[in-house]
C-alpha positions in Angstrom: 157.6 191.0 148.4 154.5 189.1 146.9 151.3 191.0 145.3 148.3 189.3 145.6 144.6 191.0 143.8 141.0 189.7 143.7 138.9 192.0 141.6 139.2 195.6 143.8 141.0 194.2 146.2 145.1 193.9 146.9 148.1 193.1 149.1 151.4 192.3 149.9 153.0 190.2 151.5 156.7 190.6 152.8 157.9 187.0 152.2 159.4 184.7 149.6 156.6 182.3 149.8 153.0 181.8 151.4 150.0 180.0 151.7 147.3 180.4 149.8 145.5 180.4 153.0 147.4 183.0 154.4 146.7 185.5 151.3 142.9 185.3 151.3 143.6 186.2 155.4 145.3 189.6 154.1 142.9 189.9 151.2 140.0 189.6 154.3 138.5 186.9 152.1 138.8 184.0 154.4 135.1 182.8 156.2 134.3 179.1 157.6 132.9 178.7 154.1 136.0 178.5 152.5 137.3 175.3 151.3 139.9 176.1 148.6 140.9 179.0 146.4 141.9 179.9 143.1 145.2 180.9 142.2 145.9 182.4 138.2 142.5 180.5 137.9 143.5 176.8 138.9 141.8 175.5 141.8 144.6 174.8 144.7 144.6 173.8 148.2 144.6 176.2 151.2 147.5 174.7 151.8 149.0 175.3 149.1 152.6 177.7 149.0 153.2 179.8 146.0 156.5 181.8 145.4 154.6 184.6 143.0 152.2 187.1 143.6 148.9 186.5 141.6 145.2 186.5 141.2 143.2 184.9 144.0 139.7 183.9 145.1 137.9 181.9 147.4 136.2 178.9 146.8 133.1 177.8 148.5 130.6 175.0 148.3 128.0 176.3 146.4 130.1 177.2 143.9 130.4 174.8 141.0 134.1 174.2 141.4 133.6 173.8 145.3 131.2 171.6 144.9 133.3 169.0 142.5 136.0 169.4 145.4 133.5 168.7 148.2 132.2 165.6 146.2 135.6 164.4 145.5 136.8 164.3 149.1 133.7 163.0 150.2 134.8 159.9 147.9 138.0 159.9 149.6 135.9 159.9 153.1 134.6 156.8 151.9 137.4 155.3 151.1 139.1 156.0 154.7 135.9 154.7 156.3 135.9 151.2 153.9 139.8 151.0 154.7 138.6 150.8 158.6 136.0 148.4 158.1 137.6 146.0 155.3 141.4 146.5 156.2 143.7 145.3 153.4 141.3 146.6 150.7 143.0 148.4 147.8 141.4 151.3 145.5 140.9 152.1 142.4 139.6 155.5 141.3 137.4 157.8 142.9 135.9 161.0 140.6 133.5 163.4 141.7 131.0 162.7 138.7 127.6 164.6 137.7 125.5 164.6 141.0 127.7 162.5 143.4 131.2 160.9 143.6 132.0 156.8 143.4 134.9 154.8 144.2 136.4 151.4 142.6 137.1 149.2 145.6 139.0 145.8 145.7 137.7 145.0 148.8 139.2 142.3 151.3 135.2 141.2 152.2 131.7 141.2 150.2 130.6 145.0 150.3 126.6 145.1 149.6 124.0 147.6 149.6 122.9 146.6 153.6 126.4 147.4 154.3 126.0 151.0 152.6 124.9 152.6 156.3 127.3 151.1 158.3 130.2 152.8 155.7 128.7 156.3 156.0 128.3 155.8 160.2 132.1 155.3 160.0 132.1 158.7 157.5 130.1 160.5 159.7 132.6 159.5 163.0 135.8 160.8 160.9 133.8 163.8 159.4 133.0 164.6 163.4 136.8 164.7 164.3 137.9 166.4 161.5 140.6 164.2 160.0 143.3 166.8 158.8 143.8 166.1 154.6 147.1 166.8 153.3 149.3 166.5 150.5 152.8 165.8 149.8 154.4 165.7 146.1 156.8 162.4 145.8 158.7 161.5 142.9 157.9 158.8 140.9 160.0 156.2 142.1 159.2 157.2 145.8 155.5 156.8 145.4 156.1 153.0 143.2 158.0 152.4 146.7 155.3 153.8 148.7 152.2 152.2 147.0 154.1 148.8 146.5 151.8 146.5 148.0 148.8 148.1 145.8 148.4 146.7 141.8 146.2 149.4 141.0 147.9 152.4 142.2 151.3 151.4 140.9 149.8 150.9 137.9 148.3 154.1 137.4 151.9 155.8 138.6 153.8 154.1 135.9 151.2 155.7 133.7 152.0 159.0 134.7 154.3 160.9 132.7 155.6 163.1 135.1 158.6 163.2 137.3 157.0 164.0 140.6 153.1 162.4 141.7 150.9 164.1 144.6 150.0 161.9 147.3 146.6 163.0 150.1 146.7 161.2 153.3 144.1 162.0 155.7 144.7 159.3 158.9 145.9 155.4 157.9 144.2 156.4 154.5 146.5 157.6 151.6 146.2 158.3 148.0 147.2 159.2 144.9 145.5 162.5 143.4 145.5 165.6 141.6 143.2 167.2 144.0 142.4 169.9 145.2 140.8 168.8 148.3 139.3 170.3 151.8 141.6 170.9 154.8 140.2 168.6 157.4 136.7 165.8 157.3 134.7 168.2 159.1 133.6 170.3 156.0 132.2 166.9 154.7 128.7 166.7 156.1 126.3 166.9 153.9 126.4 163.3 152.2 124.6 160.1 151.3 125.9 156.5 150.0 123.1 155.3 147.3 124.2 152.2 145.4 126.6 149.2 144.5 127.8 148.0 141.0 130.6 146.2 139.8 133.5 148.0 137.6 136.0 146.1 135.7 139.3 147.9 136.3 140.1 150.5 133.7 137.1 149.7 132.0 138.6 146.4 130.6 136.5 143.3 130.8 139.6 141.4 130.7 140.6 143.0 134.3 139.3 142.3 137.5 136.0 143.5 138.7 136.0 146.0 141.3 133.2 146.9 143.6 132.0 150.4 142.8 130.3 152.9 145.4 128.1 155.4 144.7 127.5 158.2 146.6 126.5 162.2 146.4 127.3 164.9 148.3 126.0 168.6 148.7 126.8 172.1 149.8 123.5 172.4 152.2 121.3 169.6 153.9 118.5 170.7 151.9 120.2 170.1 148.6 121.0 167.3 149.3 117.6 166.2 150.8 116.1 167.2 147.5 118.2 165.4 145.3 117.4 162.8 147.3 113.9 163.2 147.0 114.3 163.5 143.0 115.7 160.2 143.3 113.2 158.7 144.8 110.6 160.2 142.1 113.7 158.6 139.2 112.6 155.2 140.7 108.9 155.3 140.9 109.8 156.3 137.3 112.3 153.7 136.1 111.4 152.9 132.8 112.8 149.1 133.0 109.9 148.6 135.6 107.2 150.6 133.9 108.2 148.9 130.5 107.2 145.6 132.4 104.3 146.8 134.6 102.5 148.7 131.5 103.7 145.9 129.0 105.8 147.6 126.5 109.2 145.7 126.1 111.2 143.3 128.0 114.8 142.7 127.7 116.1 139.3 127.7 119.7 137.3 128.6 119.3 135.4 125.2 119.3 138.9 123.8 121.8 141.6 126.4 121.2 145.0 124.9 118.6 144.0 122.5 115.2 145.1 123.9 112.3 142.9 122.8 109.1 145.4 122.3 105.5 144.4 122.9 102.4 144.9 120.9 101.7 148.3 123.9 105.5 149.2 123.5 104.9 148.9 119.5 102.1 151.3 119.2 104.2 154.4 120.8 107.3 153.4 118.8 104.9 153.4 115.7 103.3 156.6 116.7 106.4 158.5 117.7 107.2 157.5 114.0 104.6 158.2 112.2 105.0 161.8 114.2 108.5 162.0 112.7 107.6 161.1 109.2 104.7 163.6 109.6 107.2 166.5 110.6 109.6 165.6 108.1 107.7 165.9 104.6 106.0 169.1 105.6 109.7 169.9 106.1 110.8 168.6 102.2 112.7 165.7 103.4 112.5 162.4 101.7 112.8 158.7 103.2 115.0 156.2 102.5 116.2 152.9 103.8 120.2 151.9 103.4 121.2 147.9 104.3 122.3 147.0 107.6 125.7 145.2 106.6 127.8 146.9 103.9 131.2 146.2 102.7 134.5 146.8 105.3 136.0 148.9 102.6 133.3 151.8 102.6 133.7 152.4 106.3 137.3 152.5 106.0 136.8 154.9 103.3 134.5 156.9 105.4 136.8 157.3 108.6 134.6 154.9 111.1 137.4 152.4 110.7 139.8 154.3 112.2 137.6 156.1 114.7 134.7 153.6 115.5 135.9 150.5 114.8 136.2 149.0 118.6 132.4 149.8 118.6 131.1 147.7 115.5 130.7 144.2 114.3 132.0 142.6 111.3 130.8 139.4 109.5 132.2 137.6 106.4 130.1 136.8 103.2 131.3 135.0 100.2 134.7 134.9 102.3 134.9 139.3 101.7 134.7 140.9 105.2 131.4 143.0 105.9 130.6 145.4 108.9 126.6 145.7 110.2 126.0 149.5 110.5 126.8 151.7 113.2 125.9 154.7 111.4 123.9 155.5 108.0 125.5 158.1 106.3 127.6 156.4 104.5 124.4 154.5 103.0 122.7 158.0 102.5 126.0 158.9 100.9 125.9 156.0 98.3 122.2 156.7 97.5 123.3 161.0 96.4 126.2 159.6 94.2 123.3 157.7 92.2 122.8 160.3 90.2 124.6 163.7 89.2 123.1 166.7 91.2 122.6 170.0 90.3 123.2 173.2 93.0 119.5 173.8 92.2 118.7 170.0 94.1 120.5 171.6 97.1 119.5 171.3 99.9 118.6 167.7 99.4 117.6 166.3 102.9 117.3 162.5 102.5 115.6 161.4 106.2 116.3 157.4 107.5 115.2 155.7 110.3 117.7 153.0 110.2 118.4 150.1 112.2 121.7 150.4 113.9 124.0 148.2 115.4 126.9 148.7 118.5 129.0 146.8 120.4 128.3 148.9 124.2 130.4 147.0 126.9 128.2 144.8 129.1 128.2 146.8 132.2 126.8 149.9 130.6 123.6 148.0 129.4 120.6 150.6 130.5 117.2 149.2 129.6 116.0 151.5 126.5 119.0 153.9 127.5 122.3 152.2 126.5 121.4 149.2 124.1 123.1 147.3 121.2 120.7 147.9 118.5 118.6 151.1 117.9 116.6 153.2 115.5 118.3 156.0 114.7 116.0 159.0 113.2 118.7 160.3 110.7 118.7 162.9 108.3 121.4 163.5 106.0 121.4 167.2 104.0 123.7 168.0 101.2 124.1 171.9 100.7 126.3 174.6 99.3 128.4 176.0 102.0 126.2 179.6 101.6 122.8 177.3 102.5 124.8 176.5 105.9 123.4 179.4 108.2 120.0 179.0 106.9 119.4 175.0 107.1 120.7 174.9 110.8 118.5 177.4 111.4 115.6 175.1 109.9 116.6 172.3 111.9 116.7 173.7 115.1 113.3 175.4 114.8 112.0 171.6 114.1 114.1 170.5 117.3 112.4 173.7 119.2 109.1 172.4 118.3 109.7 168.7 118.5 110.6 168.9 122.3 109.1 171.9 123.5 105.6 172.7 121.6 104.8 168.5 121.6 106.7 167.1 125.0 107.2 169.8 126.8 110.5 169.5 127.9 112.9 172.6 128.4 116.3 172.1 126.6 119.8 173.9 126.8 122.0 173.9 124.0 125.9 173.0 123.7 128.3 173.7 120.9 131.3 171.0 120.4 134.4 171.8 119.2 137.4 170.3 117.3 138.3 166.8 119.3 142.1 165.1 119.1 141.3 162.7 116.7 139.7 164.4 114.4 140.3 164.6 110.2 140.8 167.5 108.2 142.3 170.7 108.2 142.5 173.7 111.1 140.9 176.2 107.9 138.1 174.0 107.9 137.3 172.6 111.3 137.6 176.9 112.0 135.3 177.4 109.3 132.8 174.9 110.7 132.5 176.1 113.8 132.8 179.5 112.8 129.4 178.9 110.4 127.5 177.0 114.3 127.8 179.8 116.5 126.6 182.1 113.5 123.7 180.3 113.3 123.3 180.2 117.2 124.0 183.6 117.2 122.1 185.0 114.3 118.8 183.0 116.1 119.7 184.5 120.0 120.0 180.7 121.0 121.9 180.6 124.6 124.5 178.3 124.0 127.8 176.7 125.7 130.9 175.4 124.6 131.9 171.9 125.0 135.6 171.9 123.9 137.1 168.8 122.2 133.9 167.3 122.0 133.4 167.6 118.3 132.4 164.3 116.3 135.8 163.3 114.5 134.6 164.8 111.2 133.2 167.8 112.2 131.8 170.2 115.1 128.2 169.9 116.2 125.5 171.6 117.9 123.7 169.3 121.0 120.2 169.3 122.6 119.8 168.8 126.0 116.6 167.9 127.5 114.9 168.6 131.0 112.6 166.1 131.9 109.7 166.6 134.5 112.1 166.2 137.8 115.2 168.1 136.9 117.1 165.7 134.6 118.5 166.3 131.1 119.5 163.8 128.5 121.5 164.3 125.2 118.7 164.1 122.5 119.2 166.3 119.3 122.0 166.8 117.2 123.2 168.6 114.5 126.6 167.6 112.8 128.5 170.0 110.3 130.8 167.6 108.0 133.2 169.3 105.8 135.3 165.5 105.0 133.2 162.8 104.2 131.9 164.3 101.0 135.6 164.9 99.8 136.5 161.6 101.1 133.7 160.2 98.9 134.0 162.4 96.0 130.5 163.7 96.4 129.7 166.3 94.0 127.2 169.0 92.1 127.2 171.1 89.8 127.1 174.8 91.0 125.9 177.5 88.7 128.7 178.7 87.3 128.8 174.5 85.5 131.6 173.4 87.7 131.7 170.6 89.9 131.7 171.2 93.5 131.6 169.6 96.9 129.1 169.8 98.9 128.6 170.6 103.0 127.2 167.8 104.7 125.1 168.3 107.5 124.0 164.8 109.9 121.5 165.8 112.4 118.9 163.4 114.7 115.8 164.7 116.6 115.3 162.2 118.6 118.5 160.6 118.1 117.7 157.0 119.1 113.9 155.8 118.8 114.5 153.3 121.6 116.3 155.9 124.0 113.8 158.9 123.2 111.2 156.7 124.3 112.7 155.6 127.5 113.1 159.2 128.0 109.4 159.8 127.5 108.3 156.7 130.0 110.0 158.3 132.6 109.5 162.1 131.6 105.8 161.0 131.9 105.6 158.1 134.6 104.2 156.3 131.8 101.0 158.1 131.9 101.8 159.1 128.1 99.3 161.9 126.6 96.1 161.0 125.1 97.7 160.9 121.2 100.8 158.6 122.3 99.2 156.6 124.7 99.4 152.8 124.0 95.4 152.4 124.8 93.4 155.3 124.5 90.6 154.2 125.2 89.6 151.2 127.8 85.9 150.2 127.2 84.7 148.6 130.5 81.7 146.1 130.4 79.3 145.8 133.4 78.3 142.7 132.6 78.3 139.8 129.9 75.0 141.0 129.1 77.3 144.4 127.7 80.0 142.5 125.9 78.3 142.7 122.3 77.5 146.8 122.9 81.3 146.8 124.2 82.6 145.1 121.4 80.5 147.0 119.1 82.3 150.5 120.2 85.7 148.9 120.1 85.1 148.2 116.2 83.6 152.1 115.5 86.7 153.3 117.9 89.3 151.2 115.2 87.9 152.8 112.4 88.1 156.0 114.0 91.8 155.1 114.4 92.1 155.0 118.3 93.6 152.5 120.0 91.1 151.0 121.9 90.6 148.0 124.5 87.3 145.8 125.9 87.5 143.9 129.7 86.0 140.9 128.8 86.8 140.1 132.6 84.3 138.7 135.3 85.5 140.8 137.7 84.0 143.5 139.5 83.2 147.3 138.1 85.6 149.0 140.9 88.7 146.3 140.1 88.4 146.9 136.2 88.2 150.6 136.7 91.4 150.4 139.1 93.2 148.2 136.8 92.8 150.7 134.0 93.4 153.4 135.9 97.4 151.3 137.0 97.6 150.6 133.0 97.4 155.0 133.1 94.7 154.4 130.4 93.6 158.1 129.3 90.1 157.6 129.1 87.8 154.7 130.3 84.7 153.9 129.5 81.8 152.0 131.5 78.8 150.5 129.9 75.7 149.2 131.1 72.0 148.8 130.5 71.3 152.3 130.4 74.5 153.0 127.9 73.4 150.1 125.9 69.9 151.3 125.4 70.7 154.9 124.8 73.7 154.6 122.6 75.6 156.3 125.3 79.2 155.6 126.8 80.2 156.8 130.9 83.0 158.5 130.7 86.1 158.4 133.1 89.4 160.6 132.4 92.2 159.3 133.9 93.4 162.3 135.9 89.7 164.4 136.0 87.7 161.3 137.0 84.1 161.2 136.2 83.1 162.9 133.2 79.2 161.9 133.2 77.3 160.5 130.2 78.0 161.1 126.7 76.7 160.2 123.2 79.1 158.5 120.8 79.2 161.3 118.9 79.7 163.8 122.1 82.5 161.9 123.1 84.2 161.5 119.5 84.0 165.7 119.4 85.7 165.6 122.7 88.3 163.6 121.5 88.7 165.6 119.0 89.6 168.4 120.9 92.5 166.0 122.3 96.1 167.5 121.3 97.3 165.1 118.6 100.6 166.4 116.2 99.4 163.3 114.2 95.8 163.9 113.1 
């Protein structure tokens, strides 16, 4: 006899063993909806057979686990259908990932983009017969025997420590998997195929490179026609092709992952800056500015070696081996130990914006997103481990501010935990996190938990940030660091005249300059607000008769401190206006006769239109009614 619950519910069953299936049929939980279940809390097959009674539930699409199994069978689907179309092909691997699914294919033909519809017409025609999926567990040696003929699959079974491997087959298409997947094709309906790139196997450069599919799948046709729709708005947003169109960086093959940024892309990087500097001193941080390349020996001392190295590169000078910078803390770490500190210099918070270097991979080069060499808006505080609650607190009320009051974005919040491979004791890494969530607690910040996630010297507290259309990206920081300062035998002396250690805390607003701003190209379509907007003002000539009166403004507008720009063109009034209205200028404004003689400017807003006739002083006092964090 096996006992079976879900929350009130309960039943027996007179048998040695039985389907999952078949329990949620005598716990009346069963419905078309249903694509797997929940067994002691591990997602399983309907098909699976269990020989103990338990807790069970019913998964379904919309939930979040039935959605990461509908996703990862729709990959599968895919698979079958490129199998039929390019027989011979072998696979690689095939996640469910944030949003969609992909596969790693070693096809037997060219697969490109214009072949994308013709895969997902074969889907669809296997999804309408409802191919049956099912597993089998082999042992080891069976499934080498079985997946013989396929490099990639026997190599990831000799991986495997385990005697037995699970194997899904749904028609001539087999493979090798954990699962859970659906019971037959035809709850697979609601899918799309979106894009091509190539994926060296395993990740290796050195290994072949696979052709990768992506695709996403949904619970409902309307979800999915919405993401689809917020994908479209992603690439009228891209901010590679804004970057170009608006002038503010290029990136270059003399250069891969080094962005090259204009004299337009310049002025937000420089304003975003001078924002941050701003911020920062009415906060009582003070600047400073480490070297790029610093001797191999302080980052073995400071635990990147062992952690980081794969990531950095190394130079030689004077025949002594160097490494260029992938982080600055140990730099802020040399400039403390200049000088013996006193409990009541604490906290110190010494603020960098250093120039950062690190080896990313080729294929995961991302415009402004994923480069080799960045800004990164550090801050490094030294404190007593009593000031710990308190200057977290302080730094997430600048985060709250930073992206909410000035960007308006929304923002979740994540707390990472103790990873594998990280330094120091359980008492402290326990004590570390145990002073984060006080300080998330203490402030009623919602938070989750991101287990083993943890930088390897500490647990942290991440930012997330919402953009305009739905997407978040991983911004803010804040790092707790109970090692390096022990590994560097950082000190003070605490009140009672003893020498202590000190907390360290590493924390980034932004995190990367370069990124941040990619963020906020796309956040705002590159119609940046008035204060950050590359031009702020585009003075528009009617004629070359104008040029001087024009010209005139442009020089009051620089000593004013706006950014300001004159069409000298010969071209006509509409076309100049359009033109400035594509550059998303904030403001234009047209002169003539009538301006010239008057001392008066027209006045166009970018999104409002006409704003009629103003005085030079008029207009400077609506200006200054402008938003601007950096006035």
């Amino acid at each position: 006899m096996l006992q079976f619950r879900h929350e009130d519910k309960s039943c027996d069953i007179n048998k040695d063993s039985t389907t999952l299936h078949e329990v949620l049929q005598a716990l009346s939980l069963d419905s078309k909806k249903v694509i797997a279940a929940k067994f002691n809390g591990e997602p399983s097959d309907l098909s699976r057979t269990v020989t103990t009674g338990g807790e069970v539930s019913p998964i379904t699409p919309d939930m979040p686990e039935g959605l990461e199994i509908i996703r990862h069978s729709t990959a599968h689907l895919m698979a079958q259908a490129v199998l039929r179309l390019y027989p011979g092909s072998h696979f690689g691997v095939g996640p469910a990932i944030k949003d969609g699914f992909y596969y790693d294919i070693d096809a037997t033909g060219t697969i490109t983009e214009e072949d994308l519809p013709r895969i997902e017409s074969e889907m669809r025609k296997i999804s309408g017969a409802g191919e049956p999926v099912t597993r089998e567990d082999m042992a080891k040696d069976d499934a080498l025997k079985f997946f013989a003929d396929d490099p990639y699959k026997t190599e990831l079974i000799t991986d495997i420590d385990a005697p037995t491997v699970s194997v899904y087959r749904q028609g001539e298409y087999s493979d090798l998997c954990r699962g859970p997947h659906v019971q037959d094709a035809s709850k697979l309906r609601n899918f799309k195929l979106l894009t091509i790139a190539g994926a060296y196997w395993r990740g290796d450069e050195h290994n072949k490179m696979l052709t990768r599919i992506y695709g996403t799948a949904f619970a409902t046709p309307d979800e999915l026609k919405e993401h689809l729709k917020r994908l479209e708005e992603a690439k009228l947003r891209d901010h590679r092709k804004l970057g170009r169109d608006l002038d503010l960086f290029s990136l270059h093959e003399e250069g891969p992952g080094f962005p090259f940024f204009h004299p337009k892309g310049m002025a937000i990087m420089n304003t975003l800056i001078d924002f941050w500097r701003r911020e920062h001193i009415k906060r009582g941080y003070t600047e400073i500015k480490t070297p790029q390349i610093l001797d191999r020996e302080l980052w073995i001392r400071s635990g990147h070696w062992d952690h980081y190295r794969e990531n950095m590169y190394f130079t030689e000078i004077d025949e002594k081996p160097y490494a260029i910078k992938p982080m600055n803390c140990p730099g802020s770490i040399l400039v403390y130990k200049t000088q013996l500190r006193s409990y009541r210099e604490l906290p110190m918070r010494l603020a960098e914006l250093g120039c950062v270097h690190r080896h990313e991979r080729s294929g995961v080069l991302h415009g402004l997103m994923r480069v080799r060499c960045f800004t990164q808006d550090d801050a490094h505080t030294y404190i007593e481990p009593s000031q710990i609650k308190d200057e977290v607190t302080r730094i997430m009320e600048l985060d709250k501010y930073v992206y909410t009051e000035v960007f308006g974005f929304k923002y979740t919040v994540e707390l990472s935990t103790r990873p594998d491979d990280s330094m120091g004791s359980d008492e402290q890494w326990n004590e570390a996190e145990a002073a984060l969530r006080d300080a998330l607690e203490s402030t009623g910040t919602p938070y989750t938990i991101n287990p083993g996630d943890g930088a390897f010297y500490g647990p942290k507290i991440d930012f997330h940030l919402e953009d305009c259309i739905g997407r978040t990206w991983q911004c803010g920081t804040i790092q707790l660091d109970f090692q390096m300062p022990g590994r560097f035998g950082v000190t003070y002396i605490g009140e009672d005249g003893a020498e202590h250690t000190p907390v360290l805390i590493h924390r980034v607003v932004f995190g990367s300059v370069e990124r941040f701003m990619g963020i906020l190209i796309e956040h705002y379509a590159g119609a940046f607000p008035y204060w950050l907007a590359p031009v702020q003002v585009k003075i528009i000539p009617i004629a070359d008769s104008h040029a001087d009166y024009a010209a005139e403004l442009q020089a009051m507008f620089t000593e004013w401190g706006l950014r300001s720009e004159v069409d000298y063109r010969s071209e006509k009034l509409g076309r100049k206006i359009r033109d400035a209205q594509m550059q998303k200028v904030p403001y234009m404004l047209v002169v003539g006769d009538k301006e010239k003689d008057s001392r008066t400017v027209g006045v166009r807003e970018r999104s409002k239109g006409d704003l009629g006739s103003m005085t030079i002083e008029a207009f400077r006092q609506w200006l200054d009614g402008e938003f601007n964090p950096v006035r």
